[in-house]
C-alpha atoms as one frame of an Amber mdcrd trajectory, in Angstrom:
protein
  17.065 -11.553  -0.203  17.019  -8.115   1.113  19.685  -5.284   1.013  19.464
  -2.504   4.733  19.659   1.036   3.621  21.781   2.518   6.763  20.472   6.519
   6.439  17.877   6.868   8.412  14.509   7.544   7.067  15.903   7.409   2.787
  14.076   4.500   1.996  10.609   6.408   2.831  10.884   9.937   1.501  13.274
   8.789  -1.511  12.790   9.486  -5.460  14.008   6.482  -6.672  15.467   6.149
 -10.633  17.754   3.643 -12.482  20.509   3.600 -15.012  20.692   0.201 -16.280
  21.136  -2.571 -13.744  21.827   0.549 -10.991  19.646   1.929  -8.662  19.560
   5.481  -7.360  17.514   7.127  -4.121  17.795  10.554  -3.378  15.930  13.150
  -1.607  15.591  16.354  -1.224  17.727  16.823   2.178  20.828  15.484   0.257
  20.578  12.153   1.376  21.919   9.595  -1.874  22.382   6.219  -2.103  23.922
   4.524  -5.279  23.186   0.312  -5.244  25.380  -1.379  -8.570  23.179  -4.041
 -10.326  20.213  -4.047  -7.989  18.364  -5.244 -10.956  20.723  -7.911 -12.428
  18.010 -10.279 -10.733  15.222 -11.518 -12.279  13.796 -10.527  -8.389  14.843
  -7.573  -6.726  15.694  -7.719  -3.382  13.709  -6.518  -1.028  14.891  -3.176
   0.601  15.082  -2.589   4.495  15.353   0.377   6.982  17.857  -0.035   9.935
  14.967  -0.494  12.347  13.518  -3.348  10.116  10.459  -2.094   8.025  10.388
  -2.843   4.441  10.142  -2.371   0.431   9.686  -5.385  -0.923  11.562  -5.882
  -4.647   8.340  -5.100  -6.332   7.690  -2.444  -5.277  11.261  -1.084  -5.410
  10.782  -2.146  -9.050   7.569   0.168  -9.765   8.989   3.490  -8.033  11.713
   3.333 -10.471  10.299   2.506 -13.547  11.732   1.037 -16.241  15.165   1.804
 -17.987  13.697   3.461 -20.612  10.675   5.808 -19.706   8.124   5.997 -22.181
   8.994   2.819 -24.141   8.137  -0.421 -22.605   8.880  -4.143 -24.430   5.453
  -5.877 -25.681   3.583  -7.734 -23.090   5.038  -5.562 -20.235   2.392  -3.407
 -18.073   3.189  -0.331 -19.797   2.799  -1.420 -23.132  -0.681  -2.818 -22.144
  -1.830   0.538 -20.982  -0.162   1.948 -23.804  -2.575  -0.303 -25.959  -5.766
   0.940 -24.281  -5.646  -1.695 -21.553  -8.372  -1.355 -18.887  -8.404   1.178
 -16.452  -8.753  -0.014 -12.714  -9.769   3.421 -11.646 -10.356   7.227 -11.994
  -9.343  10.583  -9.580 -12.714  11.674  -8.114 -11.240  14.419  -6.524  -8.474
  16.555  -5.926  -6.534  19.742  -4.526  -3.237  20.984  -5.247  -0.394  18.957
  -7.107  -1.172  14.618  -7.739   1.399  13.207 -10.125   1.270   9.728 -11.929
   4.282   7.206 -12.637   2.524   5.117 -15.578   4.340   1.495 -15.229   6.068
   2.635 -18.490   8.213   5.396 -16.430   5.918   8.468 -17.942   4.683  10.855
 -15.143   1.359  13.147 -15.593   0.037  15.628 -13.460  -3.404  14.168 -11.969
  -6.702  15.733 -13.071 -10.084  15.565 -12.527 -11.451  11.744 -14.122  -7.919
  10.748 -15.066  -7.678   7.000 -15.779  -5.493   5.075 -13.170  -4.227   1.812
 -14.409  -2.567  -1.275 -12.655   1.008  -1.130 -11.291   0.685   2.615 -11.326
   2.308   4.956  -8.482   0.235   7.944  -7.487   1.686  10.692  -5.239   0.328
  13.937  -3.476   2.410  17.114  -3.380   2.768  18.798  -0.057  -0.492  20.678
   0.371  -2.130  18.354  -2.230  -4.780  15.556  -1.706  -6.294  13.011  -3.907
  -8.707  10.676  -3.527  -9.230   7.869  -6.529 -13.086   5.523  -7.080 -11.592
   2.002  -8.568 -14.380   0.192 -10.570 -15.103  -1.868  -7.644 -16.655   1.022
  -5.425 -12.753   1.280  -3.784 -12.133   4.732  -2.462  -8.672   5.776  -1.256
  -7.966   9.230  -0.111  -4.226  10.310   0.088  -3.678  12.988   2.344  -0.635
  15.801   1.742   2.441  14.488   0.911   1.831  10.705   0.087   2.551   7.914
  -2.455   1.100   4.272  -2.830   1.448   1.413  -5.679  -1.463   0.023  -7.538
  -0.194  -3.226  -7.824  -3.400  -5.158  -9.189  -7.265  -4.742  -8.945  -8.998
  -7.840 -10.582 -13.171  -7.245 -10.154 -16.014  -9.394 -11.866 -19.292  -8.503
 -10.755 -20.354 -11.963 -11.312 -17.271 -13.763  -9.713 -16.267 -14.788  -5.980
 -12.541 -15.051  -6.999 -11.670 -11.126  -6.811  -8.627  -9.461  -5.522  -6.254
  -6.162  -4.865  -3.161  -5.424  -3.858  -2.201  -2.077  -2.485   0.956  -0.739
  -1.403   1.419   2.475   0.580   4.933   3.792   1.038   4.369   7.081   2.949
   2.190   9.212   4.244  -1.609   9.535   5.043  -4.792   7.620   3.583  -8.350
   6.767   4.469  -9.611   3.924   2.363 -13.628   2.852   2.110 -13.707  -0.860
   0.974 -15.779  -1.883  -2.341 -16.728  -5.039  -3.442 -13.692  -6.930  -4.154
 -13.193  -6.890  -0.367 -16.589  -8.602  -0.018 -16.348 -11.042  -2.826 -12.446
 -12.186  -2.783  -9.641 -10.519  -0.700  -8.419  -7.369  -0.547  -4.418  -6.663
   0.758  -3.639  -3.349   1.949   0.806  -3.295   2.805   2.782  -0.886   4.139
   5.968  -1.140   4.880   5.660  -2.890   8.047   2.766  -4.584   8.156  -0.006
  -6.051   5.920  -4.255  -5.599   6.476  -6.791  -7.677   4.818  -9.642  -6.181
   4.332 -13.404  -7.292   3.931 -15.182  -4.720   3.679 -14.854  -1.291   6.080
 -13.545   2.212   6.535  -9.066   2.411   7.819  -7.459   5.210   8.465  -3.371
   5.023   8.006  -0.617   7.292   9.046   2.907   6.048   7.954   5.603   8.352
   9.216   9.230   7.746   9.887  10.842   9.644  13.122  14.258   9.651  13.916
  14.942   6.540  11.638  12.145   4.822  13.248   9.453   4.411  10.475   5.652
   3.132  12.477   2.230   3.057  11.018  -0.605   4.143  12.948  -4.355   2.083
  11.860  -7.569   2.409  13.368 -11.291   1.515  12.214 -13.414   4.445  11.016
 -17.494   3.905  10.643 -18.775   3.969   7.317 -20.256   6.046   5.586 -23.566
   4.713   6.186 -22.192   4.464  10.206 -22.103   0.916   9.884 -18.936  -0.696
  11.682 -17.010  -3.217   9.885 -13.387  -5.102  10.286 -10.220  -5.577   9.213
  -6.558  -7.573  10.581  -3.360  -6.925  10.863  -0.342  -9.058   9.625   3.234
  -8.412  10.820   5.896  -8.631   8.202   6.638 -12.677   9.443   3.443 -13.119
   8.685   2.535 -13.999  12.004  -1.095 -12.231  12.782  -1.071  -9.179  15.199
  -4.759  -8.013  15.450  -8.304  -8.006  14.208  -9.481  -4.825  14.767 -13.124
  -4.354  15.499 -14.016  -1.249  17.238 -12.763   2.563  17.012 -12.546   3.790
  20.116  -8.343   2.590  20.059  -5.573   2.843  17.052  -2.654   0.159  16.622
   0.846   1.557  16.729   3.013  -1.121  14.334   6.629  -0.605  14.522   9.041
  -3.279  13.512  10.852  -2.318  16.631  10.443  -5.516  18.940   8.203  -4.815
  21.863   7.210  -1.428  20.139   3.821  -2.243  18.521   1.102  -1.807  20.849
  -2.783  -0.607  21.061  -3.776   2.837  22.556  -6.788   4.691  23.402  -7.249
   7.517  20.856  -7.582  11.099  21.945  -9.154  14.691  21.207  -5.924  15.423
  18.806  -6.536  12.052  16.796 -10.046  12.998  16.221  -9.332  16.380  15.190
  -6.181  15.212  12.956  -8.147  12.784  10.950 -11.126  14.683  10.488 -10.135
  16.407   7.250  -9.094  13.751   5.335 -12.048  11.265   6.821 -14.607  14.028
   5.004 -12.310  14.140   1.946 -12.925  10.507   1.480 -16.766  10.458   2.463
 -17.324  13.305   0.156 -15.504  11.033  -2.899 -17.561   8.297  -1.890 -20.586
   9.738  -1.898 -19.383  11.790  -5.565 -18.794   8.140  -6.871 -22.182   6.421
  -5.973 -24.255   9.232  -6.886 -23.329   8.369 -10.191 -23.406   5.015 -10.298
 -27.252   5.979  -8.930 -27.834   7.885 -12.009 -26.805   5.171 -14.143 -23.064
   5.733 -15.021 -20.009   3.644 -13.304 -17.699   3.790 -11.058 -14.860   4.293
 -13.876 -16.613   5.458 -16.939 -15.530   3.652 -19.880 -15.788   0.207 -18.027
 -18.337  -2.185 -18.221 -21.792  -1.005 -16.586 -21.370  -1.333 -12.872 -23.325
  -4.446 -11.025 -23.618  -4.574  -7.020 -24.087  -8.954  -6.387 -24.672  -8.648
  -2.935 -26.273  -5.438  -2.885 -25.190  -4.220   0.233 -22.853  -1.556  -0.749
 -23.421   1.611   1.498 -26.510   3.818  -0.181 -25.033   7.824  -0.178 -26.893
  10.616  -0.231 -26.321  12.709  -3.473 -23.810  15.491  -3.062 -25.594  18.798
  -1.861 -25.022  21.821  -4.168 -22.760  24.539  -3.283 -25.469  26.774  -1.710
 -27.217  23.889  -0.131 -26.590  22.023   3.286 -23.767  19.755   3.422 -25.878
  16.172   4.295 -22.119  14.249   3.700 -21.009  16.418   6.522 -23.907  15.342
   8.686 -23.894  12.000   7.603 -20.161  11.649   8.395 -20.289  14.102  12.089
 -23.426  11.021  13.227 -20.223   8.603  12.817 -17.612  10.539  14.545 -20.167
  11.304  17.316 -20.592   7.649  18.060 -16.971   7.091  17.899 -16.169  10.358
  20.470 -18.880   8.974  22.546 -17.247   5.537  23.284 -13.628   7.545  23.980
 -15.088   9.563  26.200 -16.191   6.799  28.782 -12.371   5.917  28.974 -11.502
   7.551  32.402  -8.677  10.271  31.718  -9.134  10.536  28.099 -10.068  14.806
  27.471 -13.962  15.345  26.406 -14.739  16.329  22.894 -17.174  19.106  23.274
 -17.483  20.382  20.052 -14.507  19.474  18.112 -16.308  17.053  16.177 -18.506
  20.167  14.263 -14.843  21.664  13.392 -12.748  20.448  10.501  -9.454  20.137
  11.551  -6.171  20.210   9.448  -4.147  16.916   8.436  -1.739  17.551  12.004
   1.718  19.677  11.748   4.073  18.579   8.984   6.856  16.165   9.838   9.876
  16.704   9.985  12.602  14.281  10.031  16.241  15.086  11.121  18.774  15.865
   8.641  20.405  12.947   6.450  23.908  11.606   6.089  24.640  12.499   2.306
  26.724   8.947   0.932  29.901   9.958  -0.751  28.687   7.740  -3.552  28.162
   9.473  -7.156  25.339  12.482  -7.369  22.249  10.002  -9.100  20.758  11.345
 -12.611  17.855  13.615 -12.431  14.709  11.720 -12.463  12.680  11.954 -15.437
   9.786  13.826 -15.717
């Protein structure tokens, strides 16, 4: 089942909190929405946009935590974490304001080696950035002014039955795969379509524009500048790409007739720069220590490669020294530009691809439609 949400662009940039069976979204544009027993079902329903993209009713379920924060019935996520359950990853890095919804409705301010667990939501302030090592090898970056679900990350070194599940709601992420990608599956959803990964570099973009939300994907080289793959599954299910070179991004929109593939340009390359070296530099942060003996998440169990063909990094350069990430990253790019520019009409690069470029201007959707419906209770902190 599934329930539309008629003001444009709510679903996306809402805070979303419950009072027993009723949900709230608000943001901060004045836009409210009230739904009465949303969670009488055992399943919520999905939620939906006007223009078709989607929440499912899990997710719904994990940006609004439970009932009551902080105290979470035995067996329930929350109460596992409470209990010293495993972690599934740790923040490598990170600038200005990350918060953490723990599955049990508590919410922390990230920090340098906090413990992520599953079914957590992690969020960037505007002007923040974060970028998380799972004990797989897993990177994801989250560029200013995102949010994504950890909905499960299930890793045996020694097993061929792995799997994750990650949900991104909005914003801006580079992910590098680890090796649950190459020894099970790995789902990446947004909310309107779904990737399965096996083992590469994506860069996302999920933005909603007058009411019409898309998501922009496109391969990025590794960080050894090895090329990898990666599909793409519409919300029927139905397949709508495998993606294998980087030279083009895919435009999904659940617009009919909207989702297409275009030739990327000098203000792509310059747009995604920032966050691409963000995630290379946590990368690189993450298997210099697993080279020097620790693991990916300290605390876990000792870190095994099977196949042994994760990406080798060079260890960080000091402060004072020369930045090797940055050349090992601009060798990547340059092969990338390189392929663009023998597109006729597409602008050359010349030297953008020495100059680290910001994260794009800041969107800004239209004003909201505030629903007449009660003002919804301030969301806990």
């Amino acid at each position: 089942t599934s329930i539309v949400v008629d003001i444009p662009y709510l679903l996306f940039y809402a805070e979303f909190s419950l009072e027993g069976p009723v949900l709230f979204l608000s943001d901060d544009r004045g836009g409210a929405l009230r739904l009465q027993n949303y969670f009488d079902n055992a399943e919520p329903a999905d939620l939906v946009s006007p223009d078709g993209a989607r929440l499912t009713g899990d997710v719904v379920e994990a940006l609004a935590g439970p009932v009551f924060p902080g105290q979470v019935a035995q067996g329930a996520p929350g109460a596992a974490v409470a209990a010293g359950a495993r972690a599934i990853g740790q923040v490598e890095t990170v600038t200005g304001t990350a918060t953490v919804q723990r599955s049990d409705g508590t919410t922390e301010t990230l920090q340098l080696g906090t413990q992520v667990f599953q079914n957590d939501v992690v969020a960037t302030a505007e002007g923040g950035s974060l970028s998380i090592t799972f004990e797989d090898g897993t990177i994801f970056t989250l560029a200013s002014g995102s949010r994504m679900v950890l909905n499960s990350l299930v890793y045996d070194p020694a097993g061929d039955d792995n799997g994750a599940v990650f949900n991104l709601v909005e914003g801006s992420f580079v992910f590098i795969a680890g090796q649950v990608a190459k020894t099970g599956g790995m789902e990446v959803k947004t909310p309107v379509a779904t990737m399965g990964i096996r083992g590469t570099t994506v860069r996302v973009d999920i933005e909603t524009v007058n009411g019409v939300s898309t998501v922009d994907i496109s391969l990025v080289r590794d960080p050894d500048g090895e090329l990898g793959n990666f599909t793409i599954t519409g919300l029927d299910g139905n397949p709508i790409a495998s993606v294998t070179g980087t030279e083009t991004k895919w435009i999904i929109s659940p617009v009919e007739g909207e989702t297409r593939e275009v030739p990327k340009v000098l203000e792509d390359l310059t747009n995604d720069q920032a966050i691409i070296v963000r995630a290379v530099q946590a990368f690189q942060s993450a298997e210099g220590r697993v080279e020097q003996g620790g693991e990916y998440v300290p605390g876990n169990a000792p870190t095994v490669q099977p196949d042994g063909d994760r990406p080798e990094a060079e260890p960080p350069a000091g402060p004072d020294g020369p930045d090797e990430r940055r050349g090992d990253l601009g060798s990547g790019l340059e092969t990338d530009v390189a392929g663009i520019q023998e597109r006729p009409g597409v602008p050359q690069i010349g030297q953008a691809t020495e100059t680290l470029g910001g994260e794009g201007p800041p969107r800004a959707p239209p004003p909201s439609t505030v629903d007449e419906g009660p003002t919804p209770p301030p969301r806990p902190i």
